[in-house]
C-alpha positions as YAML, in Angstrom:
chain: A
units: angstrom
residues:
- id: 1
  name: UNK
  ca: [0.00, 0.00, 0.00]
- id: 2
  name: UNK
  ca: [1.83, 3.03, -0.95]
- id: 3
  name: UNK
  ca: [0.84, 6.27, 0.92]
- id: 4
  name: UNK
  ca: [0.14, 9.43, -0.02]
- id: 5
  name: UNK
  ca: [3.91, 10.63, 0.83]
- id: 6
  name: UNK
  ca: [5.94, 8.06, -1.25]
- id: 7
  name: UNK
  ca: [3.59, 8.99, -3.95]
- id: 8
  name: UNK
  ca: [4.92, 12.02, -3.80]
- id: 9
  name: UNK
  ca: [7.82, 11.69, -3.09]
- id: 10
  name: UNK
  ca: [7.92, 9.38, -6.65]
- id: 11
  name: UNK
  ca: [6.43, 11.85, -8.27]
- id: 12
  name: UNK
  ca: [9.27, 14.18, -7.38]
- id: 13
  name: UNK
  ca: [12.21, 11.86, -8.63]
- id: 14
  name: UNK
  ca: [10.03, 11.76, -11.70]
- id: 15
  name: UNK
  ca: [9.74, 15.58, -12.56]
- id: 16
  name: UNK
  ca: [13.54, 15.73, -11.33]
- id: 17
  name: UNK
  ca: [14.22, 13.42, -14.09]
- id: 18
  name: UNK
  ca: [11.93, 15.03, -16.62]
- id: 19
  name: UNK
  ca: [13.62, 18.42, -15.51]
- id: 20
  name: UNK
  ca: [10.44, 19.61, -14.42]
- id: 21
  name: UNK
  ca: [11.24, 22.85, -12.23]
- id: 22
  name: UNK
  ca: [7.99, 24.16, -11.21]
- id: 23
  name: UNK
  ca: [6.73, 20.53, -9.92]
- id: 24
  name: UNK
  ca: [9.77, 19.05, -8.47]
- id: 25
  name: UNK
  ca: [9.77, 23.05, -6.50]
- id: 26
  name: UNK
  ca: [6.73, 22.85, -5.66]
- id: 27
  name: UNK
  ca: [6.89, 18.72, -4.38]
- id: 28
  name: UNK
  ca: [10.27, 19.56, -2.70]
- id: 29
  name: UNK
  ca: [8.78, 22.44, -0.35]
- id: 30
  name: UNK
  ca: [5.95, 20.40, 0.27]
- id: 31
  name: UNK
  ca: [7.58, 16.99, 1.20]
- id: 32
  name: UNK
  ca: [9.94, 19.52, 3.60]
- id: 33
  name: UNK
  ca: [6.75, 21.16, 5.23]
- id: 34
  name: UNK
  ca: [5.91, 17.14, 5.66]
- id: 35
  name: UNK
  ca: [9.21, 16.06, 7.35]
- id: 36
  name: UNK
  ca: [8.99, 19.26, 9.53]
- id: 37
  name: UNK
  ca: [5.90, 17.76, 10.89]
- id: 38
  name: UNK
  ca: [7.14, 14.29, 11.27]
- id: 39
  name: UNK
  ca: [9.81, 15.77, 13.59]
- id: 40
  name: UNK
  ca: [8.12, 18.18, 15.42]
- id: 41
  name: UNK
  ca: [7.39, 17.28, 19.00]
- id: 42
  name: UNK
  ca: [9.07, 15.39, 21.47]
- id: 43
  name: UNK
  ca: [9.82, 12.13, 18.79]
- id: 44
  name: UNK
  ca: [9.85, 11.41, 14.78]
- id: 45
  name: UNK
  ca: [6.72, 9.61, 13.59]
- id: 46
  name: UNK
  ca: [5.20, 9.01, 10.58]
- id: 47
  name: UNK
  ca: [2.24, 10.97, 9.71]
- id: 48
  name: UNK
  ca: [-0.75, 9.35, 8.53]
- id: 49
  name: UNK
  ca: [-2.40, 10.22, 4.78]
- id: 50
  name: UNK
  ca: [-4.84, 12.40, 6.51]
- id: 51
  name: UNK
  ca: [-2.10, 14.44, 8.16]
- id: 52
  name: UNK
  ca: [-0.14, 14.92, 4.65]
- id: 53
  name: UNK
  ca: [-3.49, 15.40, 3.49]
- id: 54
  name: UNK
  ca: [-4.05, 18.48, 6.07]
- id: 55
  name: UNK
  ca: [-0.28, 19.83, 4.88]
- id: 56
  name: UNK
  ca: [-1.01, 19.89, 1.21]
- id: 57
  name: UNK
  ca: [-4.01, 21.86, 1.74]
- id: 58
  name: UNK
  ca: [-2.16, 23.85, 3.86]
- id: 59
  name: UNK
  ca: [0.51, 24.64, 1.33]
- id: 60
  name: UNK
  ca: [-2.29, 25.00, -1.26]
- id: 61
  name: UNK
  ca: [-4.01, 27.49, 0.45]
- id: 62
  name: UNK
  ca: [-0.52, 29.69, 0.95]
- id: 63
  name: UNK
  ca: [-0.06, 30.03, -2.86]
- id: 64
  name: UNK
  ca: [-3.94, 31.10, -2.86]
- id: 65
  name: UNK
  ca: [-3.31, 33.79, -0.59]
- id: 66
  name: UNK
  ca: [0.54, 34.52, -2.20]
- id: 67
  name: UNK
  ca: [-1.22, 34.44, -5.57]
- id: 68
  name: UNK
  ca: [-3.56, 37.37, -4.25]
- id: 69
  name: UNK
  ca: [-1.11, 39.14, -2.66]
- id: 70
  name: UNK
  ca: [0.68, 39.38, -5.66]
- id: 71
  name: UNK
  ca: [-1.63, 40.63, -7.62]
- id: 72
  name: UNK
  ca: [-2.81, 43.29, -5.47]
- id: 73
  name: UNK
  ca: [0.98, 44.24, -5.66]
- id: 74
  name: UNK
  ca: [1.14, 43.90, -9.43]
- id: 75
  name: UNK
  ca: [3.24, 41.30, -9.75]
- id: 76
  name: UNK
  ca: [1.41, 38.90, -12.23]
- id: 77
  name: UNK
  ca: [4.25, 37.07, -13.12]
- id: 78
  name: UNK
  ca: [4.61, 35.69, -9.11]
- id: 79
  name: UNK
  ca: [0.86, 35.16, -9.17]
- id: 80
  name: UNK
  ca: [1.03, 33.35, -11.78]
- id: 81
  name: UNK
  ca: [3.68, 30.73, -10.41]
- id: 82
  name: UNK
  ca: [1.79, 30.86, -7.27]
- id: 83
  name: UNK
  ca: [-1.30, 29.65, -9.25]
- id: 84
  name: UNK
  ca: [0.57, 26.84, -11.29]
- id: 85
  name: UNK
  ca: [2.10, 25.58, -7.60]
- id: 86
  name: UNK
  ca: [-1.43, 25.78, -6.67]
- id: 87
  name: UNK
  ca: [-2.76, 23.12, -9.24]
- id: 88
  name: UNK
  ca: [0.38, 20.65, -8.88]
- id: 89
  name: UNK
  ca: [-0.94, 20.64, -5.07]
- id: 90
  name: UNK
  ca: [-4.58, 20.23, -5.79]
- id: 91
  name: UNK
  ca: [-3.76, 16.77, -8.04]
- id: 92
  name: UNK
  ca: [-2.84, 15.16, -4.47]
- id: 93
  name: UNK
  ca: [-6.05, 16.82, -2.57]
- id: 94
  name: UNK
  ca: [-9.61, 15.07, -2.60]
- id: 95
  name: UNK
  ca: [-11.65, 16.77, -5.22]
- id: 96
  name: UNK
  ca: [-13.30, 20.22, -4.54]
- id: 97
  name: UNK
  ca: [-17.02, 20.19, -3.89]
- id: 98
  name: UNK
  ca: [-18.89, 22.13, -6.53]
- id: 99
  name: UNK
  ca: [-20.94, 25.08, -5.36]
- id: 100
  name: UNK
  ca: [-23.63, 23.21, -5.75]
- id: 101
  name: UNK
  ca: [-22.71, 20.03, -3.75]
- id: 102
  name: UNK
  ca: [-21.59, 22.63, -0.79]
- id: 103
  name: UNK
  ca: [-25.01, 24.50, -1.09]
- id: 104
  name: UNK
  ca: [-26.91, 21.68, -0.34]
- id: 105
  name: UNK
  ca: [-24.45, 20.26, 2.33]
- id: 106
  name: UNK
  ca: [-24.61, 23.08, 4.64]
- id: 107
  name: UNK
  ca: [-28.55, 23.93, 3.71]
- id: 108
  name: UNK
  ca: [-28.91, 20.19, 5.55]
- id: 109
  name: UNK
  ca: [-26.72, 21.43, 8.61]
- id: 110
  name: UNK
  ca: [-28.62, 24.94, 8.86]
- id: 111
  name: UNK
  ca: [-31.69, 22.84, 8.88]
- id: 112
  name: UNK
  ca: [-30.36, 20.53, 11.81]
- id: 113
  name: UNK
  ca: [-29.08, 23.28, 13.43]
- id: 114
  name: UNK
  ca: [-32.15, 25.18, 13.42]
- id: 115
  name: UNK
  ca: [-33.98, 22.46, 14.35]
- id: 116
  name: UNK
  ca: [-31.75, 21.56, 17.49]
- id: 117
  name: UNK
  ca: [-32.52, 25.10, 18.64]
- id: 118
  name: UNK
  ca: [-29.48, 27.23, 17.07]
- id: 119
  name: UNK
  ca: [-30.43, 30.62, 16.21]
- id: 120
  name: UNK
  ca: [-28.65, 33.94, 15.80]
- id: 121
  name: UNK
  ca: [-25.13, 34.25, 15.96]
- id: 122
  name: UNK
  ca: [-24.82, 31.35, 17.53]
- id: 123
  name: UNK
  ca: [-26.28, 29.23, 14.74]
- id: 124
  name: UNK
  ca: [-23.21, 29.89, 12.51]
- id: 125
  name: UNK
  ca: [-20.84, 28.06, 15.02]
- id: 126
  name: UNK
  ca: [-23.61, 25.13, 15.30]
- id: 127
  name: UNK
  ca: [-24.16, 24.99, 11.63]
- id: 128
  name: UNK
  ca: [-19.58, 25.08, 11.28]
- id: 129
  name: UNK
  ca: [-19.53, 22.08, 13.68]
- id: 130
  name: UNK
  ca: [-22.03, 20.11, 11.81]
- id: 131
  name: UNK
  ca: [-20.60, 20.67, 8.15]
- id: 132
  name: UNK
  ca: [-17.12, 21.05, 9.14]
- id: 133
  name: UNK
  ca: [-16.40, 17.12, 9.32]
- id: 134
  name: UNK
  ca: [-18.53, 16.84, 5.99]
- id: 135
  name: UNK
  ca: [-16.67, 18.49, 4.11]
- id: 136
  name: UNK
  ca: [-13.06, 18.00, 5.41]
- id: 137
  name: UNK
  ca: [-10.28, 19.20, 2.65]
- id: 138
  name: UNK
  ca: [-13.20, 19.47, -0.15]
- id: 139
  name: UNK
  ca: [-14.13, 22.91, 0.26]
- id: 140
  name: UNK
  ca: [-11.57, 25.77, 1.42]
- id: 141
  name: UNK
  ca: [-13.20, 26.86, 5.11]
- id: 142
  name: UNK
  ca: [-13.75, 31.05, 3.91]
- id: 143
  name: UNK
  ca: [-16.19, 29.27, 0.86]
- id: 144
  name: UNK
  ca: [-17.74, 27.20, 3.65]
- id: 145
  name: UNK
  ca: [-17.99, 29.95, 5.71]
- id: 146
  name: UNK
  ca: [-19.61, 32.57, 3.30]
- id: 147
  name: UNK
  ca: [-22.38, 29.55, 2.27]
- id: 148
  name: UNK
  ca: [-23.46, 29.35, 5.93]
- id: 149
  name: UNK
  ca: [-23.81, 33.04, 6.67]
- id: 150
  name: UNK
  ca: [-25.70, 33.32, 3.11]
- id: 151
  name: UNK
  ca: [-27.64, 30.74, 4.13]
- id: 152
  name: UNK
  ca: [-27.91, 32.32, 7.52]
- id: 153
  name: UNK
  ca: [-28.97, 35.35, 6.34]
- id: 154
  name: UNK
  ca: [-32.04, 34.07, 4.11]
...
């Protein structure tokens, strides 16, 4: 059973081999962030695919926000890269939920919510809890976040 770190840790020999510099970049700062992980603490251990799982997001949703800050700067050419480092990641991350498929996620967790008493403020927390484990690494928590409070709101 090969996990979701030797793949990519193949995957980087490969695009080392194929010369590929964005990819083996982007897989070499991202198997690092890994190992710093492993490491951290008071012993080494190996991190389960979930864990690697919650790093690549991670590191997927710092070249969002680097890709953004860049443009607002007006450097497109460091967006750009950003972006591209961005997509390598997202090949090794479950597939997004459409907006669709989140829509109709959290309108089921407003309605339990709602219906265990959650209202107000406090209903977006509730409604967060409830969705939160439903759509783990699917749906980038600010797009989860703005569906509730529309939701919310209605």
């Amino acid at each position: 059973m090969t996990t979701l770190k030797s793949t990519l840790q193949d995957d980087l020999t490969a695009a080392i081999k194929a010369r590929d510099e964005l990819r083996s970049a982007t897989l070499r700062l991202t198997l690092t962030a890994i190992h710093k992980e492993e490491v951290a603490g008071t012993e080494a251990r190996e991190l389960s695919d979930g864990e690697v799982e919650k790093i690549i997001g991670r590191e997927a949703k710092k070249r969002r926000e680097a890709a953004e800050a860049f443009d607002k700067g007006g450097r497109a050419e460091s967006a750009e890269r950003e972006r591209a480092e961005g997509e390598i990641l997202a090949d090794y991350l479950p597939k997004q939920l459409s907006d669709e498929e989140l829509e109709s996620l959290v309108a089921a967790a407003v309605a339990e919510a709602v219906g265990g008493g959650a209202e107000g403020p406090r209903a977006m927390g509730a409604v967060m809890k409830i969705v939160n484990p439903k759509v783990a690494g699917r749906a980038d928590g600010g797009r989860v976040a703005a569906v509730v409070k529309k939701l919310l709101a209605e």
